[in-house]
N, C-alpha and C positions, 0 to 999 in steps of 0.2 A: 787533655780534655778541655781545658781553658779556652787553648788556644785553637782547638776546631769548633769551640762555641761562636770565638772571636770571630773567626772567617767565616762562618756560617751568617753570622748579623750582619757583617759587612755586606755579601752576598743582596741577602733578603733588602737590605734598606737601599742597595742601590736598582733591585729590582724594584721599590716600589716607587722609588725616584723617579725613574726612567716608564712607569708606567703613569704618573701623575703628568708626566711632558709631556707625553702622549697625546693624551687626556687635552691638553692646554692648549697644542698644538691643531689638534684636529678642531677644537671650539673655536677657533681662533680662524682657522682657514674658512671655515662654513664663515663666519661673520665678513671678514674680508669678501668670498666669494659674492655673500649677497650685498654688500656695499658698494660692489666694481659691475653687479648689474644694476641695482638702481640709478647711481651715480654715473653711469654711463649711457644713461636712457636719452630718449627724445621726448619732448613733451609735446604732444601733437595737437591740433584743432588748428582755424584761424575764426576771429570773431563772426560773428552769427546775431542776430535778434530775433528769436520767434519765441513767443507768449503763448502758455497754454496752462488751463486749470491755474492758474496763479504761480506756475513753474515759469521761471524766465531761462530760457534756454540761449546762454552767450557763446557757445563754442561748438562747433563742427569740425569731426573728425573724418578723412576721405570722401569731403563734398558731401554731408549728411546735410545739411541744411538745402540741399537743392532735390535730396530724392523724396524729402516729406511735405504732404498737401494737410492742411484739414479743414474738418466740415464744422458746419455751424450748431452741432453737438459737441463739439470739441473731441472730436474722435479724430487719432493721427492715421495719417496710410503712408507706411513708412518702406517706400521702394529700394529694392537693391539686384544691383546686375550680377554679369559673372564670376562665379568662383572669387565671389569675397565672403574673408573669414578673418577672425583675431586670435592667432595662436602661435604660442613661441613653443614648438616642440624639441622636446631632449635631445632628441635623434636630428632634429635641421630638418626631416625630410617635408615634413607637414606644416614647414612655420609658414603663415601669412598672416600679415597685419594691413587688408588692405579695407575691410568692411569698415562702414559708413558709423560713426557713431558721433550724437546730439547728448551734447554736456549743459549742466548747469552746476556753479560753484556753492559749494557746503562748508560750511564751519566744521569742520571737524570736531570740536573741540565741545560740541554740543549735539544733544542728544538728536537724531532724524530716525523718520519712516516714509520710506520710499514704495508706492504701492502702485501697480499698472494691471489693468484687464489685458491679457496680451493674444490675439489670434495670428499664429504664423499663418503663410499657404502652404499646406502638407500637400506631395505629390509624390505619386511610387515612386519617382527617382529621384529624391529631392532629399537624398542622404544630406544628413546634416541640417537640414534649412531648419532655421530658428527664428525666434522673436524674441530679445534679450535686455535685461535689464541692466549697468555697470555701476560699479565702484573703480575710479580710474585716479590714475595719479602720472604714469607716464607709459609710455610705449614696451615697459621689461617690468611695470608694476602695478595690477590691477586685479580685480575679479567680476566675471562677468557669468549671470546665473540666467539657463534657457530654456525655451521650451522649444525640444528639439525634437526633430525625426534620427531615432539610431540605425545603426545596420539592419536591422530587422524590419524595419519597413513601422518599428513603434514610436509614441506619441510621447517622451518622459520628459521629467526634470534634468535639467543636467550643471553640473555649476565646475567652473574651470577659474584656478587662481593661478596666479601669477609672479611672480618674483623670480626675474630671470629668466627661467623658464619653465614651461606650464605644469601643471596634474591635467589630470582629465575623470571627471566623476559622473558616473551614470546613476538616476536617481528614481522615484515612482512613475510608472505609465500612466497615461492620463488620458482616458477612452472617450475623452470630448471635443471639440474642434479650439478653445481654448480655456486659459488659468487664469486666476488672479495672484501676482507674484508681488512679493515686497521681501524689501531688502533691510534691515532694521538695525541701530546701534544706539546703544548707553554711553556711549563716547570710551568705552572697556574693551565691550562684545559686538563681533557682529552676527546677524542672524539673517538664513533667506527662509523663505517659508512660500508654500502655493495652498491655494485653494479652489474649491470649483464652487462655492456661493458666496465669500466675502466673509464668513462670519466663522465657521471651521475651518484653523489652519492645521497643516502638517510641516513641521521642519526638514529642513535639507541638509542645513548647515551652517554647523554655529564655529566659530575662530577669534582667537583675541583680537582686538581693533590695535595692528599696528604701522596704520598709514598716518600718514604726517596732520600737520591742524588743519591745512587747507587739501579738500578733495574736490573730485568730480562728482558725480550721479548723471547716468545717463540710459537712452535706449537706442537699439539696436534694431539691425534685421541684417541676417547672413544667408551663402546660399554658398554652400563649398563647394559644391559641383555640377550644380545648374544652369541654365543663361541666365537667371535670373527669378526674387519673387516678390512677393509681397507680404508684409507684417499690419494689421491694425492693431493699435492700441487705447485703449477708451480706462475713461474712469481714473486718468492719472493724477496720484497728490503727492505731497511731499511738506511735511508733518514735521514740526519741531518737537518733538517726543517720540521715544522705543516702547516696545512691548513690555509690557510689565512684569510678562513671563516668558521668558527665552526658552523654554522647551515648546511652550504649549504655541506660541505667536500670537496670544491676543494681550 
């Protein structure tokens, strides 16, 4: 009886051994995985000067700095041609990273609020065309939250992150021509949130803050399948303070 106890524990403790490697093994590979996509990223833009709302916009990414005008409101029109999109799909079939994005560098390491009135051009065939706000770091590390046309020919949120390669998140319809979106962090949390007056927000999406001390903040305009549209953006700021309340966004 001893001795089929004995072989019995033997048994049990090297099954638990061998399910704790497992364990170690697999946390270990997930970490490597995402350390051989960041670390093997490109960091895109080439320098850029354009001023706007007190945001100094130094970096353009796919000659963004040459498809944006603005007016003497300080309203941007932010042009984009064919079939450009920023997206690293699971599958390869759908990745392109060729859309236009205008960066400005962020302390990480303190607190901001990123806020843009954003109008895409919505067209029945203009799946996908967006107006989009970013948190960028490199070309396999960012998230970029939009006001998009989906397959359905509707008007949502939508916010797509990054590492390596993409998710893809459908989020509320929005039955008016455009949003007020801001992107917000405590140097912890980060939080996107829209709104259709400035004053009532809805959350989108909240995630721990774990991009590096130095980031981007940027905007967009995409058109995945179009020749081509047009994005205005008005009322942009960028706030050395987060929302007080990360459910509610104000």
């Amino acid at each position: 009886m001893k001795r089929k106890n004995f072989f019995m524990s033997v048994i049990l403790g090297a099954t638990l051994l061998s399910s704790c490697g497992n364990k170690e093994t697999s946390s270990t590979s997930s970490k490597k995985e995402d350390k051989v996509a960041t670390d093997s990223a490109r960091i895109n833009g080439i320098p850029c000067d354009i001023k706007l709302s007190g945001i100094h916009f130094t970096k353009a990414v796919n000659g963004a700095d040459t498809l944006v005008s603005i007016d003497n409101k300080e309203k941007i029109e932010f042009r984009v041609g064919e079939k450009k999109d920023y997206f690293c799909d699971p599958n390869s079939q759908l990745s392109n990273n060729t859309a236009p994005i205008l960066l400005t560098k962020v302390d990480n390491t303190k607190p901001f609020t990123f806020t843009a009135k954003v109008a895409p051009q919505f067209t029945e065939t203009g799946l996908y065309n967006a107006g989009v706000l970013y948190i960028y770091v490199n070309d396999n590390f960012w998230q970029k939250f939009c006001f998009e046309q989906d397959e359905r020919g509707n008007h949502r949120m939508v916010t797509v992150r990054t590492i390596g390669t993409s998710d893809d998140n459908n989020h509320d319809i929005i039955n008016i021509p455009w949003a007020y979106m801001k992107i917000s962090s405590d140097t912890r949390t980060v939080g996107s949130y829209y709104s259709l007056d400035n004053k009532e927000w809805h959350m989108v999406r909240l995630y721990k803050n774990n991009y590096p001390e130095e980031i981007w903040l940027g905007i967009s305009a995409q058109c995945p399948m179009e020749k081509g549209s047009v994005t205005n953006f008005e009322e942009i700021s960028l706030k050395q303070n987060s929302v007080s309340d990360f459910r509610m966004g104000n």
